[in-house]
C-alpha positions in Angstrom: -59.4 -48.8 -43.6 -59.5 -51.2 -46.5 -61.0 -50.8 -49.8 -64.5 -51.9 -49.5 -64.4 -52.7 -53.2 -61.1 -54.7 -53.5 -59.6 -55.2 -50.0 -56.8 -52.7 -51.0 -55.4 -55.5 -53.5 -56.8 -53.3 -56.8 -58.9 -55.4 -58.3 -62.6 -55.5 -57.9 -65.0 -58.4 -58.8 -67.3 -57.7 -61.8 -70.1 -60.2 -62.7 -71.1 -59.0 -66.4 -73.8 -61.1 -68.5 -73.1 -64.5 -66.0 -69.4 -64.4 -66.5 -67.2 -63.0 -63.4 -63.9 -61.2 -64.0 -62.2 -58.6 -62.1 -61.3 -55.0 -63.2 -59.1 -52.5 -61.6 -60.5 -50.7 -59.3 -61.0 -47.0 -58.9 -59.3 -46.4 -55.7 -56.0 -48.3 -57.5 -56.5 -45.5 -60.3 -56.8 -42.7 -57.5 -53.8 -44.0 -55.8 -51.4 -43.7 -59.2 -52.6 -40.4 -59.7 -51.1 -39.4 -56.5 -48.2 -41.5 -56.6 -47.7 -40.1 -60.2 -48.5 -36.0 -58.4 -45.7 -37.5 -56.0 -42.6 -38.6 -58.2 -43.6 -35.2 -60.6 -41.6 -33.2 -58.4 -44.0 -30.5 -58.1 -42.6 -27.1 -55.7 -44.5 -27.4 -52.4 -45.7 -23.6 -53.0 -47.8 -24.8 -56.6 -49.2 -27.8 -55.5 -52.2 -26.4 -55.2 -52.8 -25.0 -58.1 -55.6 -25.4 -60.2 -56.8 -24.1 -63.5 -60.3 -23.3 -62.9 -59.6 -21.3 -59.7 -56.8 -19.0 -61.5 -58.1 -15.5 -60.7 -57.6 -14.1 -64.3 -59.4 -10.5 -63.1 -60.7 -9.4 -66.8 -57.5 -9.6 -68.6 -57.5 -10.9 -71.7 -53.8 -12.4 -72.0 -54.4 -14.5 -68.6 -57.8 -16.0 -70.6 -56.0 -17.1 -73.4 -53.3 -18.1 -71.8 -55.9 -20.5 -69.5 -58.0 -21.5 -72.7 -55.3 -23.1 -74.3 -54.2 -25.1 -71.3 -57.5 -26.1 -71.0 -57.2 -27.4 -74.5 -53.8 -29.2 -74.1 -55.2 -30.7 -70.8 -58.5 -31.8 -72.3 -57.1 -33.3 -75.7 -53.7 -34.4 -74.3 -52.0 -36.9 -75.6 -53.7 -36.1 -79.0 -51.8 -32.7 -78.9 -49.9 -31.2 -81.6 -47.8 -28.6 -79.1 -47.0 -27.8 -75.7 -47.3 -24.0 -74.3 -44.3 -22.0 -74.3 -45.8 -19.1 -71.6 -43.7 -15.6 -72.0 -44.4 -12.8 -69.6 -42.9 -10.4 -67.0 -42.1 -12.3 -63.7 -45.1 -12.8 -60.9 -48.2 -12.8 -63.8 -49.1 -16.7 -63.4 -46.7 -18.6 -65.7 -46.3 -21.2 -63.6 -48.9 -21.4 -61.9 -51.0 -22.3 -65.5 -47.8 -25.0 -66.2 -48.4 -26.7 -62.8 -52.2 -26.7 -62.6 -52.2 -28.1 -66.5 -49.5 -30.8 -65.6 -52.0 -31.8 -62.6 -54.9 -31.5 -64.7 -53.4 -34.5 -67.5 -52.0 -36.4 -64.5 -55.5 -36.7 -62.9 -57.2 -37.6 -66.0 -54.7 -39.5 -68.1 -52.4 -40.9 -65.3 -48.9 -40.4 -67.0 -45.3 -39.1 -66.0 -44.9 -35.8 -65.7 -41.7 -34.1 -64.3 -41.4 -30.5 -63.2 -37.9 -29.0 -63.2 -36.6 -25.2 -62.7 -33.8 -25.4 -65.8 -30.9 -23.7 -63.5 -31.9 -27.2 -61.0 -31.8 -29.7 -63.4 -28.5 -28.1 -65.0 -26.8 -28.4 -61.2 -28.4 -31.9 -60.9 -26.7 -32.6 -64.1 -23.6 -31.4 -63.1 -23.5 -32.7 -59.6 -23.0 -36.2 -61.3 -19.6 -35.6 -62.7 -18.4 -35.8 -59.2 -17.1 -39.2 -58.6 -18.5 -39.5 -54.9 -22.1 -39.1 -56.5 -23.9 -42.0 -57.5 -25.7 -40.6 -59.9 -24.8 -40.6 -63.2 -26.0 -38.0 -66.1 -27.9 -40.6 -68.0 -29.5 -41.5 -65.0 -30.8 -37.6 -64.2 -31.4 -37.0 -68.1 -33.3 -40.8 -68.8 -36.9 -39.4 -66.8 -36.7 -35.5 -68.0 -36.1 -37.2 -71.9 -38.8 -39.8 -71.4 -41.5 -38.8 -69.5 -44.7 -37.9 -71.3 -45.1 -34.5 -69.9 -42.4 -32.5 -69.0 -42.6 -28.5 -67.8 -39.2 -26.9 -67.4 -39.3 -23.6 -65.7 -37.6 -20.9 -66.4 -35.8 -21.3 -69.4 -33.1 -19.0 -70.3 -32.2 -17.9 -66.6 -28.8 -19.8 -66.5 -25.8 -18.0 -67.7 -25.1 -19.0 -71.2 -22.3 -21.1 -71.4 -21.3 -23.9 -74.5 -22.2 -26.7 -71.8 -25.3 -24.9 -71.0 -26.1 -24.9 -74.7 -25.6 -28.2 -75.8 -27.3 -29.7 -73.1 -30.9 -28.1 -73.4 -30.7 -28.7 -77.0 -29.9 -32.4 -76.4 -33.0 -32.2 -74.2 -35.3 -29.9 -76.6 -34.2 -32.0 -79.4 -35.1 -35.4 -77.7 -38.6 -34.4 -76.7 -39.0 -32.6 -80.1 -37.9 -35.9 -81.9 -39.9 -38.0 -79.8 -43.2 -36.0 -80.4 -43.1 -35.8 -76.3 -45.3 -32.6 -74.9 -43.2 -30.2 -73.4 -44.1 -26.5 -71.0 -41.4 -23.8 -70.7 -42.8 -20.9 -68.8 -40.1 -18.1 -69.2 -39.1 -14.6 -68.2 -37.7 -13.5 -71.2 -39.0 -11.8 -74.2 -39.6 -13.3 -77.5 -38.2 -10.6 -79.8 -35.9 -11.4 -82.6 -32.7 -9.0 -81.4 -29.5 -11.1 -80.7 -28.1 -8.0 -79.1 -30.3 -7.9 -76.2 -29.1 -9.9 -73.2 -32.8 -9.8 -72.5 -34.1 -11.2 -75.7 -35.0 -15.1 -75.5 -33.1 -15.2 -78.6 -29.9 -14.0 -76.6 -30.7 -16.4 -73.8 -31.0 -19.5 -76.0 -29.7 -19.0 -79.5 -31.4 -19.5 -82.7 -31.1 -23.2 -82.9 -33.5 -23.8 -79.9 -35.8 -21.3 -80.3 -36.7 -22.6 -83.8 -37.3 -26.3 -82.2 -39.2 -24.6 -79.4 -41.5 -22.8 -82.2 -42.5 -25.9 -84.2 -43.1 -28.0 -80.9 -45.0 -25.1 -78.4 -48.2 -22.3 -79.0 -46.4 -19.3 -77.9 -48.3 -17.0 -75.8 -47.6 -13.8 -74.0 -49.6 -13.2 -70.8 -48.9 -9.7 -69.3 -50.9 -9.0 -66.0 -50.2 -7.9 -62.0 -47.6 -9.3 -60.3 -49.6 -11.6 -57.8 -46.5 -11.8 -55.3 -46.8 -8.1 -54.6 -50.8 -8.7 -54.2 -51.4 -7.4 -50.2 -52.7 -10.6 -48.4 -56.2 -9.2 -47.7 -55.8 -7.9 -51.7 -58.9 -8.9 -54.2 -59.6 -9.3 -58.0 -60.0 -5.3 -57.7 -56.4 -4.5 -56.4 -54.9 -7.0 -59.3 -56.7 -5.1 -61.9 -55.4 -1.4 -60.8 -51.5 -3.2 -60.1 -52.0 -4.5 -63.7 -53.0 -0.9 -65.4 -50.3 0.4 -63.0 -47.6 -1.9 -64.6 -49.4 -1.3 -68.1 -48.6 2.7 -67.8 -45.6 2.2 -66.4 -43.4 1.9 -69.5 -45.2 5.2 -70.6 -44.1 7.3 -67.6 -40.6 5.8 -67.9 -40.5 6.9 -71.6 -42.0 10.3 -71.0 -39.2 11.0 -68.0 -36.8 10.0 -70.1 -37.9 12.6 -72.9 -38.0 15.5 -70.3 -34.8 14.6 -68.7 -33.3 14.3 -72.2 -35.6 15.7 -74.9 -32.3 14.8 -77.4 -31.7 11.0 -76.7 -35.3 10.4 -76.7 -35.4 12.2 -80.3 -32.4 9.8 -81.3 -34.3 6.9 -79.7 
């Protein structure tokens, strides 16, 4: 059925102190936003997340973690940083990306891409093929100039030089450029080269100075809401979370009983 306002054709007639003139009309601004949602290449399983109906159950690292989204979504494209969200796999990391790149999109109707990094890294490579069409520049061009980007994942592709030099090209754009960027990652934020583990490890000292300057680090820690039972509630996150929370403890304390020297040593 046609837009009663504008026949579906986008603008609508305004009559405004005698003088007629025609504006856009809100249907044309709802139908960007969902072509925008469309072309953001959002994972079928997030699109329907939301920021205001993340289940945070009491913990304080989730409600932080949420604040400041709120704040990039609300003041966005007046924004300083992006979010750089660290924490143990399954806690909500990007869920909060997704549901704060939907958030801007809505309100501000801009380009937004959403790419797993080991994804865009094969789409990348897929284009020095000579049957593809594709060529790099064409894969890189959106993920460099698009106004919001989230790239999921970081550091989960095996280190290699390649690997290396073309995040930073990427990191180093968008940081140039002032462009607001999202990294959700698995990996912790200690300062230990040595530790395969360590962000630091993952993506060398270079990036994770850029990534510093241009994103509000923040650690969420929480439940892992894929192991939530599917008639679970906010109750059963909040005894999985103190279960994961004492874990480390009982793994230390095994560890001393089974060998009372190494743990001394340790």
């Amino acid at each position: 059925m046609p837009c009663p306002l504008c026949d579906d054709s986008g603008w609508k007639p305004v009559e405004r102190d005698g003088a007629r003139f025609v504006t856009r009309c809100e249907c044309w601004r709802d139908t960007l936003a969902t072509r925008l949602l469309t072309d953001a290449r959002l994972p079928r399983r997030y699109q329907h997340c939301s920021l205001d109906t993340f289940v945070t159950y009491g913990n304080e690292s989730l409600q932080r973690a949420v604040a400041a989204a709120k704040v990039v979504a609300d003041k966005f494209p007046t924004v300083d940083r992006g979010l750089f969200l660290l924490g143990p796999p399954g806690v909500g990391k990007t869920h909060i990306a997704v549901a704060t790149l939907k958030a801007i999109v809505e309100r501000k109707r801009i380009t937004a891409l959403f790419y797993d990094t080991r994804e865009l890294l094969r789409a990348i490579r897929q284009t020095y093929d000579a049957s593809e069409a594709a060529t790099e520049s064409t894969v890189l061009r959106p993920i460099l100039g698009c106004d919001l980007l989230v790239l999921d994942d970081l550091g989960a592709e095996k280190s290699t030089e390649w690997v290396e030099e073309t995040l930073n090209l990427i990191v180093n754009h968008r940081y140039s450029e002032r462009k607001t960027t999202m990294l959700p990652s698995n990996y912790d934020d200690k300062p230990d080269i040595s530790d395969p583990d360590s962000l630091l490890c993952r993506i060398g000292y270079r990036m994770r100075s850029r990534l510093h300057e241009m994103c509000e680090f923040i650690h969420l820690d929480g439940a892992d809401y894929r192991e939530l039972p599917p008639n679970g509630d906010v109750d059963d996150l909040r005894m999985m979370w103190q279960q994961r929370r004492q874990q480390p403890m009982k793994t230390r304390a095994l560890l001393s009983r089974a060998n009372p020297a190494r743990a001394q040593l340790r």
